[in-house]
C-alpha positions in Angstrom: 0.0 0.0 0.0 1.2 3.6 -0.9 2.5 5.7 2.0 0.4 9.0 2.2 2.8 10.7 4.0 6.1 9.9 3.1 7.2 9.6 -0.7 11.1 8.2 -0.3 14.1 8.0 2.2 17.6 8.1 2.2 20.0 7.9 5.1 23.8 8.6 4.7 25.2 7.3 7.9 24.5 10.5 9.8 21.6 12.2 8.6 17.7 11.0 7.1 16.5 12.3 4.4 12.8 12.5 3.8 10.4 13.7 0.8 7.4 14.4 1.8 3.7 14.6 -0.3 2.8 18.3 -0.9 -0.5 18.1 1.4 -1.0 21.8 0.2 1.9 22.6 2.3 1.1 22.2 5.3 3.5 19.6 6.4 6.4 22.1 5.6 4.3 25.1 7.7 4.3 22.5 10.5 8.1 21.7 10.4 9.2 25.0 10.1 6.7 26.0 12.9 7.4 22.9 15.0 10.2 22.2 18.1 12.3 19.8 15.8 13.9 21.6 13.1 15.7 20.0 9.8 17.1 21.1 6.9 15.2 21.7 3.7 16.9 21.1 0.3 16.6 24.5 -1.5 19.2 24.1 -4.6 17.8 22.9 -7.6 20.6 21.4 -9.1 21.0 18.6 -5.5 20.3 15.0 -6.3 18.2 15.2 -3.5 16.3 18.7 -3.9 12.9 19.3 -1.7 14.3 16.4 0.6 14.2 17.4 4.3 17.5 16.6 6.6 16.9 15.0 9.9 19.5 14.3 11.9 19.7 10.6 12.8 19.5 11.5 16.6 16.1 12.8 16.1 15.3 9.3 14.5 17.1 7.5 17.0 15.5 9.3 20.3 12.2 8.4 21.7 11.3 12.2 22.7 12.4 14.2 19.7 10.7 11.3 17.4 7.1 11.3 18.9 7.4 15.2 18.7 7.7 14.9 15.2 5.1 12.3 14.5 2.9 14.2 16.5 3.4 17.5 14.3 2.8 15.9 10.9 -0.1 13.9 11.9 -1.5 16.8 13.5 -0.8 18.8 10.0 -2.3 16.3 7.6 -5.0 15.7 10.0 -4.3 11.7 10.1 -4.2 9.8 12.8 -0.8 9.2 15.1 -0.8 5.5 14.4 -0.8 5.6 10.6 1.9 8.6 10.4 4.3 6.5 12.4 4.0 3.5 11.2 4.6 4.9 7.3 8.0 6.9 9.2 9.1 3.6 10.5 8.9 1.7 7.1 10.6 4.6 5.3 13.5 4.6 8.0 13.6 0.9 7.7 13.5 1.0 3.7 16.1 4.3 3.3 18.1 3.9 0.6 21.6 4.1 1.9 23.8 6.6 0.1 27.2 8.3 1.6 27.3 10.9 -0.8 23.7 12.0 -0.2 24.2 15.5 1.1 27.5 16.3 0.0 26.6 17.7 -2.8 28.3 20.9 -3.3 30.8 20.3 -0.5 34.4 20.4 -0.7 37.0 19.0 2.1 40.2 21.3 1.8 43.6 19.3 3.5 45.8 21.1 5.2 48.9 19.2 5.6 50.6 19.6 9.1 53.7 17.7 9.9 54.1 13.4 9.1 51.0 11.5 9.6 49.0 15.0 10.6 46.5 17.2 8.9 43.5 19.4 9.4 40.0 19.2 7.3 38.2 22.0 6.7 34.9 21.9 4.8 32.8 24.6 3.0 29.6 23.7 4.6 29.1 21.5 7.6 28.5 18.0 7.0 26.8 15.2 9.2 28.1 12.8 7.6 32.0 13.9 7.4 31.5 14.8 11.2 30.8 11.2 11.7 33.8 10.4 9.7 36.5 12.6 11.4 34.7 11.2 14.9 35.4 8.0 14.3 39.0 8.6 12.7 39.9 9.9 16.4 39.7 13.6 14.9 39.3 16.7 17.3 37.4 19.9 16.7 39.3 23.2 16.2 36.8 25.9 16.7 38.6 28.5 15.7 39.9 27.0 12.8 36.5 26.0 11.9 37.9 22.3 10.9 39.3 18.7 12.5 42.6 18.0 13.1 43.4 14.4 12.7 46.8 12.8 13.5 48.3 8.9 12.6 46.9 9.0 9.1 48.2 8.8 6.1 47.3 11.6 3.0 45.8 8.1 1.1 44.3 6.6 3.5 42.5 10.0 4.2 41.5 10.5 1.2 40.2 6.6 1.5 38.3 7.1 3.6 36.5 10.2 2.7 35.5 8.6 -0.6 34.3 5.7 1.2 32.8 6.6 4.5 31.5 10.1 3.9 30.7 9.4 -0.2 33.0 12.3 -1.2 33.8 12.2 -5.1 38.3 12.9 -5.6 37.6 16.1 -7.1 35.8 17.6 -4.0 38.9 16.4 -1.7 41.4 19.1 -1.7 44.7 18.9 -1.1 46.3 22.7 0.0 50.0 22.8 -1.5 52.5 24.0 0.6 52.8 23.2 4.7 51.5 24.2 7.8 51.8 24.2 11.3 49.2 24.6 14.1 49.5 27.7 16.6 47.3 27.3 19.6 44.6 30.2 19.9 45.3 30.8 23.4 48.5 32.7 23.0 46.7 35.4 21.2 44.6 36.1 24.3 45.3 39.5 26.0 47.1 40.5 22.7 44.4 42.4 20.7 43.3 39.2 18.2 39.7 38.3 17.8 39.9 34.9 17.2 37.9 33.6 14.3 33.9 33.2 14.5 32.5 29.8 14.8 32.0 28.8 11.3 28.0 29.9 10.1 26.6 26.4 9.2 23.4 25.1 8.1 22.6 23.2 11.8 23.2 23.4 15.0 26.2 21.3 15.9 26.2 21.3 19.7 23.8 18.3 19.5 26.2 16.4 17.0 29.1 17.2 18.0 30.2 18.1 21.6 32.2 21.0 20.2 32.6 22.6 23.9 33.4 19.0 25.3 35.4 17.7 22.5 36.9 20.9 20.9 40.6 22.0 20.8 41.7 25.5 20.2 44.0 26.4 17.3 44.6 28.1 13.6 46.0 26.8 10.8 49.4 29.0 9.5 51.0 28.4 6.5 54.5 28.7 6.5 55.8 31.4 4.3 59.0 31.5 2.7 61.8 34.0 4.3 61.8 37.4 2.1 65.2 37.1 0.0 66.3 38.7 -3.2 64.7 37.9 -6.7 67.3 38.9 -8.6 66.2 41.3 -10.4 68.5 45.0 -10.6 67.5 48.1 -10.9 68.1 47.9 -14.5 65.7 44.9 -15.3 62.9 46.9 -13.7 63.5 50.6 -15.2 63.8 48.5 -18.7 60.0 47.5 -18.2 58.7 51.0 -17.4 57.1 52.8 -20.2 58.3 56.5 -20.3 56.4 59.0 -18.4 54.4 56.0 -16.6 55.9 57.1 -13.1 57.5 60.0 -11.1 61.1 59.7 -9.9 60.2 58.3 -6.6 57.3 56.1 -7.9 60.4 54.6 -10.0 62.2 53.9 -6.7 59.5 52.2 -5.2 58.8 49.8 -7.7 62.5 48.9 -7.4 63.0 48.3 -4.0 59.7 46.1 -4.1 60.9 44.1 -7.3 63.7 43.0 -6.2 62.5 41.9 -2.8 60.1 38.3 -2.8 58.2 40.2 0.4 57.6 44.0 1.0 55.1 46.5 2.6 54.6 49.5 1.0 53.7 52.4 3.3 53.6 55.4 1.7 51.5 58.2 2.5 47.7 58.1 1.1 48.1 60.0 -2.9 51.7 59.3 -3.4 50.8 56.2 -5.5 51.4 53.0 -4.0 49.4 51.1 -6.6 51.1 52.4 -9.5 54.6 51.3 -8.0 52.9 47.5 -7.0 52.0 47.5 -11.0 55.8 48.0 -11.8 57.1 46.1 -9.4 54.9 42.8 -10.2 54.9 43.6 -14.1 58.9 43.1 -13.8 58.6 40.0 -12.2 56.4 38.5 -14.3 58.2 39.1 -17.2 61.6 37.3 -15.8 59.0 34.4 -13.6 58.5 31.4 -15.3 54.9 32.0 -13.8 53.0 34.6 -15.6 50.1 35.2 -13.1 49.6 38.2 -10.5 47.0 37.6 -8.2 45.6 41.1 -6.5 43.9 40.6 -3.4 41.8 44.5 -2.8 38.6 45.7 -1.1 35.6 45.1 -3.7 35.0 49.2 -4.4 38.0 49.5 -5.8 38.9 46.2 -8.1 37.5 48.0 -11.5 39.7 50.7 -10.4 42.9 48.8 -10.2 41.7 47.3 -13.5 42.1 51.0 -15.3 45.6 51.6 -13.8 47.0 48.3 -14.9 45.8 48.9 -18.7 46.6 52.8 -18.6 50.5 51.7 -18.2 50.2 48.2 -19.6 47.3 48.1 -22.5 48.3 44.9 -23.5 48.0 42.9 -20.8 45.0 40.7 -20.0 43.2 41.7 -17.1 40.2 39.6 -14.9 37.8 41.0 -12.2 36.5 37.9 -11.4 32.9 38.3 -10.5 32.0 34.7 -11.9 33.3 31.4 -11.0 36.0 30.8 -14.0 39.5 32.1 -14.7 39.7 33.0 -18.6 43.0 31.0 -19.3 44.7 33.7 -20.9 44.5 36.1 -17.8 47.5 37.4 -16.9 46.1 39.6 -14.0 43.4 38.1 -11.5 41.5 41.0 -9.0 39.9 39.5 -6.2 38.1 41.1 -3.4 38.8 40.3 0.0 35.3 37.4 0.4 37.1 35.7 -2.2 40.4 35.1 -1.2 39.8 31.7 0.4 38.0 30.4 -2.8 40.5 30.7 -5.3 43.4 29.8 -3.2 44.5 26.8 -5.8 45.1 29.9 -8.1 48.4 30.3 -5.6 50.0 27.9 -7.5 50.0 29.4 -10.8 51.0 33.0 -9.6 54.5 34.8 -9.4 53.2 38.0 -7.8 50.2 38.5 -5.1 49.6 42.2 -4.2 47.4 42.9 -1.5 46.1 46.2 -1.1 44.9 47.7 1.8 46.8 45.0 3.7 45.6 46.9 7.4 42.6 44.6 7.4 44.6 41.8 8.0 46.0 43.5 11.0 43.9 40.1 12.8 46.1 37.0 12.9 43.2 34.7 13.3 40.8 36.7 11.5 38.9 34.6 8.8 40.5 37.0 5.7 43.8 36.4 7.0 44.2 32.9 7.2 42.7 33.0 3.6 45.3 35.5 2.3 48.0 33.4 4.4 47.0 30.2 2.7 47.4 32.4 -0.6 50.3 33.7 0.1 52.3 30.1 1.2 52.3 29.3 -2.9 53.5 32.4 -4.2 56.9 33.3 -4.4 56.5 37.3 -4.2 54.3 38.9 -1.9 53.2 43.0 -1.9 51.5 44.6 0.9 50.0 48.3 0.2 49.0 50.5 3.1 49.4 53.6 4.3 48.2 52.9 7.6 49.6 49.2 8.6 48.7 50.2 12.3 45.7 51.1 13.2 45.5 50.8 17.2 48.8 48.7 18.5 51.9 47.6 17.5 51.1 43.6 17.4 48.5 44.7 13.7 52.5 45.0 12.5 52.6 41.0 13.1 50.3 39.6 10.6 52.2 41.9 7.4 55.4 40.6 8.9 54.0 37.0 8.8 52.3 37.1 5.1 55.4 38.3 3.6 57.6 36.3 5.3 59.8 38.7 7.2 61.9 37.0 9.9 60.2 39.2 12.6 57.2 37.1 11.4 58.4 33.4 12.2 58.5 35.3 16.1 55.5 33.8 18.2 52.7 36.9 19.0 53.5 36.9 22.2 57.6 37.0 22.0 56.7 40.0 19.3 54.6 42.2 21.7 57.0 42.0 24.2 60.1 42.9 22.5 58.5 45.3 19.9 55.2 46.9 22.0 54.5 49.0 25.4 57.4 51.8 24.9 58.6 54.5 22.5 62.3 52.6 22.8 60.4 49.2 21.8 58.4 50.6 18.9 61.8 52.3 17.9 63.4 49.3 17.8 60.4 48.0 15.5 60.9 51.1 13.7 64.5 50.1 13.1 64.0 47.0 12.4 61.8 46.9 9.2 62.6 50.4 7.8 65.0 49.9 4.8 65.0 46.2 4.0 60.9 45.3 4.0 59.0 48.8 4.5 59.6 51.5 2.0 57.7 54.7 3.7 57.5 58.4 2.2 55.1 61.2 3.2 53.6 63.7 1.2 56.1 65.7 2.2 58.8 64.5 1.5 58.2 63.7 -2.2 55.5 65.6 -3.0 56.5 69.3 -1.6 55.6 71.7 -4.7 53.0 69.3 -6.8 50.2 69.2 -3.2 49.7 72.4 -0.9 48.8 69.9 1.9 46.5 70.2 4.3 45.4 72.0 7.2 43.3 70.2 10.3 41.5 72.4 12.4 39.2 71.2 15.8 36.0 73.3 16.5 34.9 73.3 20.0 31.5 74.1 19.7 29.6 75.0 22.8 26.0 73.1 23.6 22.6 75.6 24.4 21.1 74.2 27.0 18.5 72.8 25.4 21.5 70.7 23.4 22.8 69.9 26.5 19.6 68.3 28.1 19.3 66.3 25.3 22.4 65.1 25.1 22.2 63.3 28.9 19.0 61.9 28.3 21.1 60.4 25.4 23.4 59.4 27.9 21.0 58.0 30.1 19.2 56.4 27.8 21.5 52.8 27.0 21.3 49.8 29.1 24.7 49.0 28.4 28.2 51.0 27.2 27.6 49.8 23.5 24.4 51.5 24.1 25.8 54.3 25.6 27.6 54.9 23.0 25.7 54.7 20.0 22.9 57.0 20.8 25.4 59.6 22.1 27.5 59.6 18.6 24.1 59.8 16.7 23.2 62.7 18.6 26.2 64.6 17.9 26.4 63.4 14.5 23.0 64.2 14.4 23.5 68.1 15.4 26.3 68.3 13.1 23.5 68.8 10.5 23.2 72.4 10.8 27.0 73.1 11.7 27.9 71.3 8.1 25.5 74.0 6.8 26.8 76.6 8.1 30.6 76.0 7.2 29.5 75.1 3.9 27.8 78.8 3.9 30.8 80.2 5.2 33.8 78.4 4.0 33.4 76.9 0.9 33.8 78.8 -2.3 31.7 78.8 -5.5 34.4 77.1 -7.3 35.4 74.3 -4.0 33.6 71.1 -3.3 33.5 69.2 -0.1 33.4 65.9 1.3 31.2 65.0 4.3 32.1 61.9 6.8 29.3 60.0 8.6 29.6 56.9 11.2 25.8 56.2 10.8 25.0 55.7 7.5 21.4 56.1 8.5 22.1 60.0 9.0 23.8 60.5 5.2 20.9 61.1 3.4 19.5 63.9 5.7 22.8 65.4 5.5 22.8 65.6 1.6 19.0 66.9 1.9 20.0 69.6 4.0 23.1 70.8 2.2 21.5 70.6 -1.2 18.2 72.3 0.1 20.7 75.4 0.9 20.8 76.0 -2.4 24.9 75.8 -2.9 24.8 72.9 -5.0 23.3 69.4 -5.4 25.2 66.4 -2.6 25.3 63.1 -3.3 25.7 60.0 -0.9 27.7 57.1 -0.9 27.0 54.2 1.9 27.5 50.8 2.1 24.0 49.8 1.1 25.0 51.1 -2.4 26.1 47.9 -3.7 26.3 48.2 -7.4 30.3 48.8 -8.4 29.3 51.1 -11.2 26.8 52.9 -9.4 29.7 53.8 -7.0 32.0 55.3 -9.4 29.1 56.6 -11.0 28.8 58.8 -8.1 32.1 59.4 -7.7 32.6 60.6 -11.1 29.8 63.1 -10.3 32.0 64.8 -7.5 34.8 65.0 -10.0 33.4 66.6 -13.1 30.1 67.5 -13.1 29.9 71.3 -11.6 26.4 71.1 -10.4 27.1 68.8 -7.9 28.7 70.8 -4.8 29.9 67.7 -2.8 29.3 64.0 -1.5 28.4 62.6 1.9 29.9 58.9 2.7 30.5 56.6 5.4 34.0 55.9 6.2 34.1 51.9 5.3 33.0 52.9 1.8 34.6 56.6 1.1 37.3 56.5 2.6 39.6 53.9 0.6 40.5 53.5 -2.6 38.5 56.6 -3.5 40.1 59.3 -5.9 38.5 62.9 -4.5 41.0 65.2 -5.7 38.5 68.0 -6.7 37.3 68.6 -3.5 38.7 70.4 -0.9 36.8 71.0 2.8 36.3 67.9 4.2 33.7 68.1 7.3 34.2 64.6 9.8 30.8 64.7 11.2 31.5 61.9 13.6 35.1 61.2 14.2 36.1 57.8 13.6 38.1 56.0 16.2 41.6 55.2 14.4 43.8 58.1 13.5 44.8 55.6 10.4 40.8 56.1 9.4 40.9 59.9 10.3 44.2 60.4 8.0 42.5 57.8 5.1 39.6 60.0 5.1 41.4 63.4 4.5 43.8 61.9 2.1 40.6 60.9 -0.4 40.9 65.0 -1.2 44.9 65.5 0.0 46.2 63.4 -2.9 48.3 63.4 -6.8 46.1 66.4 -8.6 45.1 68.8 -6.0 45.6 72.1 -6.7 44.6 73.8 -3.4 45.5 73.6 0.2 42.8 71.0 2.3 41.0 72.4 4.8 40.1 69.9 7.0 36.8 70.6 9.9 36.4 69.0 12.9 33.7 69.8 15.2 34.0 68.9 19.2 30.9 69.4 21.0 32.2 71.2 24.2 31.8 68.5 27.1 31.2 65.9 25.2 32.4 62.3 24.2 33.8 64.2 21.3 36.7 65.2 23.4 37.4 62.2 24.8 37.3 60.2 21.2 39.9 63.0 20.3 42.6 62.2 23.2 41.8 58.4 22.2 43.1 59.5 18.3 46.0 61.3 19.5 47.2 58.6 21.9 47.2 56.1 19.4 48.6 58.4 16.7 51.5 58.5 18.7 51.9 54.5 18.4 51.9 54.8 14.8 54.1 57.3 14.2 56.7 56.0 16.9 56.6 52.7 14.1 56.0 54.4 10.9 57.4 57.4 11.1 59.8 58.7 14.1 60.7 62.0 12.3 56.5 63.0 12.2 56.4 61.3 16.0 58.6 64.1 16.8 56.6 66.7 14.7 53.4 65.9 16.3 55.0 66.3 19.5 55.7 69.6 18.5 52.4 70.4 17.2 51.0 69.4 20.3 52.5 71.7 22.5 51.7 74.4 20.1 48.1 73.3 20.5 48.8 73.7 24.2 50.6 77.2 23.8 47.6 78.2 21.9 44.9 76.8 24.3 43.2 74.4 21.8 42.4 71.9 24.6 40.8 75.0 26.8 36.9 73.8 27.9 34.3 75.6 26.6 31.4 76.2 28.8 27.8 75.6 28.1 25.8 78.5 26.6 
């Protein structure tokens, strides 16, 4: 007799899978509203599509079992009985298949010493859980994958195929080696360590992760930065004349013939130019002819354009789908894609990274993906102008992926020789200046071609009225996250009306400014306001403008067309990688809480074809967090520059006490 319930079954060792008759849909309204939740099918290219997952633990358990029964007979409106007896001959009858729900799923192994490896999949897996459980495998939460010792790489591989019904071409095997660095030494050292991997179930009920787990990252190890042997002539023979500025030139040599280097120079002097050189020389002596570019997504169409302004021939990929034309000699990948196409290691000479501070995280998901990239690729670039954002150890990681010496070093060893002191960060300072880091301000090599700019703080004082507000704001959280929002939005808030009226005041007919939000939420009423004031139209660019095109789009406005008057941004989309050379005020509604972000923001406008001085505005809203966010800037500016730069740590030392001298830091009383 047919089953009126229950169409098939299938059980890979792990998990049930059941298809159930449509019934108007009301047996999928009842799962998805019921205590015991699976996992439906969605992707209509799965063998098994509109099946529902149940764990076999559901099957298995008396409680969770009857809960289900009870649910779907309810739904269908049949009796208990009949519905259990049809889910005990389908359980009984399952066809058995390993490979059931793997579809899709790729095992990526990371080999770590003889007989030792770690597995970590794209999706989670019953059935490869299973597999690694019974192999003696332990969990490594941070590294989102199991670490298996006394194997062998075939019998592995076995075993997969057999056990958890993997085909060989979804078993990876990551070239290069490894080694395991327990997560608990990055404690109390500024790293986040990586979030617990976002899978389809919940695996606490399958696999003891809190009982069973062990704590660690996988790190490739990188080879030591050495000479490529390349001279100064090989590289000035591959640069077309009038494609660089003197020191451009001298960049691009000391990072060609180097296999590892950070660049540092200042926001606008051209960093990406001289990575372009630098990797374009190497390819053309590597027996590989592949450069890999690893940069934020806003910016890959724009890396595209400098590559074929100096090079038009050359064959140049943003990869937005999922193949590599063969004849690319150029790959652009954003950041989210890093750990896909790490096989494409293999076939590269050159990785650039750019904007290599976000990997200031060792165990931070996007760099262990550009670590794993970097371990095949015998030349690495970094680009940043700010490579420390907060404290010294965000120094470690760059040191690591290029494979600086200072990099081998465990985290903890590093802090405490190279952190804490202005004598320790010197030492750092000495240490990397010269034969990895390659550093030049705008002054020093662009004196005469940019006026510079000019950063001025605005203590503002608060009406009372303001003022009233502005403690029910800080009242008003039930925690300091809370706290902390709704006092920035208030300020940012009533920084409306002070944009207005230095945008009234200050800017000419001819100038164009750039406004800087934290809230993106607030952007738009900003742009209303300063357009509705009759000085030109404003434009906005947040985050929740996805569309590439549509960015530079509005970014082209700012640049050419004269009616519009300026552009309001948040800082994670306007301030990197963005070209605002024709504007000159720029107005930081709500300071950021990095100097590195402060100084990224002003240099969007402070950069290679400015014509006037940059006047930057900063408002401080007398008795305010504003003030204390500003000391927070300064004391950690003073980090960076004691690494970076101690020639500007001793001019800002200077400038401070003339801010003293002058009483800039005076209180300003309510009004």
């Amino acid at each position: 007799m047919a089953w009126q319930v229950l169409q098939r079954a299938v059980f890979d060792g792990a998990e049930y899978g059941l298809l159930f008759h449509y019934h108007d849909g009301q047996i999928a309204a009842a799962i998805k509203r019921g205590e015991v939740r699976p996992f439906y099918v969605h992707d209509a290219n799965h063998p098994y599509r509109r099946y529902w997952r149940f764990h076999r633990s559901i099957m298995d358990n008396a409680q969770p079992f009857e809960v289900l029964i009870s649910t779907i007979a309810r739904a269908v409106s049949m009796a208990y009985a009949s519905v259990r007896q049809e889910f005990l001959e389908a359980l009984a009858e399952a066809e058995i298949n390993p490979g059931a729900f793997g579809y899709g799923i790729t095992q990526t192994i990371y080999p770590i010493g003889e007989r030792e490896f770690v597995v970590i999949g794209s999706k989670f897996h019953a059935i490869a859980v299973k597999t690694f459980k019974e192999m003696g495998g332990r969990w490594l939460k941070e590294a989102g994958g199991w670490h298996l010792r006394d194997t062998s790489l075939p019998m592995l591989v076995t075993t997969l195929e057999r056990e958890a019904g993997y085909d060989e071409q979804n078993i990876l095997v990551h070239p290069g080696s490894f080694t395991l660095q327990d997560v608990h030494l990055l404690s109390g050292l500024g790293a986040t360590p990586i979030p617990f991997p976002t899978f389809e179930h919940d695996l606490s009920a399958c696999q003891d992760a809190e009982s069973e787990g062990d704590h660690g990252i996988v790190v490739p190890t990188i080879e030591r930065v050495a000479e490529t042997g390349l001279t100064e002539a090989d590289v000035l023979a591959c640069i077309p004349k009038g494609a660089a500025h003197d020191y451009q030139v001298t960049g691009a040599v000391f990072m060609a013939t180097r296999t590892g280097a950070l660049n540092a120079d200042d926001m606008g002097v051209g960093k990406t130019r001289q990575a372009i050189l630098a990797a374009y020389a190497v390819k053309l002596k590597h027996e590989r002819k592949l450069v890999i570019l690893v940069v934020p997504k806003s910016v890959r169409y724009k890396w595209e354009r400098e590559i074929l302004a100096i090079y038009p021939e050359e064959k140049v990929q943003v990869l937005e789908g999922v193949d590599v034309a063969p004849e690319a000699e150029w790959v652009l990948l954003n950041y989210e894609q890093a750990g896909k196409w790490q096989i494409l290691g293999e076939q590269a000479c050159a990785l650039i990274v750019d904007e290599a501070h976000k990997l200031k995280t060792e165990s931070a998901l996007r760099t262990q993906a550009v670590y794993a990239l970097a371990s095949t690729i015998p030349v690495r670039y970094l680009l940043t102008a700010t490579p420390i954002l907060n404290r010294e150890s965000e120094m470690y990681a760059l040191l690591k992926i290029t494979g600086h010496p200072l990099g081998s070093m465990e985290l903890p060893d590093f802090v405490s020789r190279f952190a804490g002191s202005r004598e320790f960060r010197a030492a750092l300072n000495e240490a990397i200046t010269g034969n990895w880091m390659i550093r030049r301000s705008k002054h020093q090599v662009l004196r005469g071609k940019v006026p510079g700019k000019e950063r001025n703080y605005r203590s503002i004082p608060m009406p009372k009225k303001m003022a009233q507000a502005y403690q029910e704001a800080l009242n008003s959280g039930t925690s300091t996250f809370g706290v902390l929002h709704s006092t920035r939005r208030f300020l940012q808030e009533a920084c409306i009306k002070e944009a207005g009226k230095y945008l009234k005041k200050e800017v000419a007919k001819d100038e164009k400014m750039v406004v800087f939000v934290n809230y993106t939420e607030d952007a738009y009423a900003h742009a209303e306001y300063l357009t509705g004031l009759g000085k030109g139209r404003f434009v906005v660019l947040t985050g929740d403008i996805l569309s590439d095109a549509k960015r530079q789009e509005l970014l082209d406005c700012v640049q050419r067309d004269d009616s519009v008057k300026g552009i309001v941004g948040s800082y994670g989309v306007l301030a990197e990688g963005v070209d605002l050379w024709r504007a000159n005020h720029v107005y930081i509604a709500s300071q950021p809480w990095t100097p590195a972000t402060l100084e990224q923001a002003e240099d969007r406008c402070n950069r290679l074809g400015q014509t006037r001085l940059v006047r930057v505005e900063i408002p401080i809203f007398a008795g305010t967090i504003d003030e204390a966010i500003r000391e927070l800037i300064s004391g950690k500016a003073e980090i960076v520059e004691d690494v970076l730069d101690p020639e500007e740590a001793e001019r800002a030392a200077i400038r401070k006490v003339t801010e003293l001298v002058k009483g800039g830091r005076k209180a300003v009383a309510v009004v």
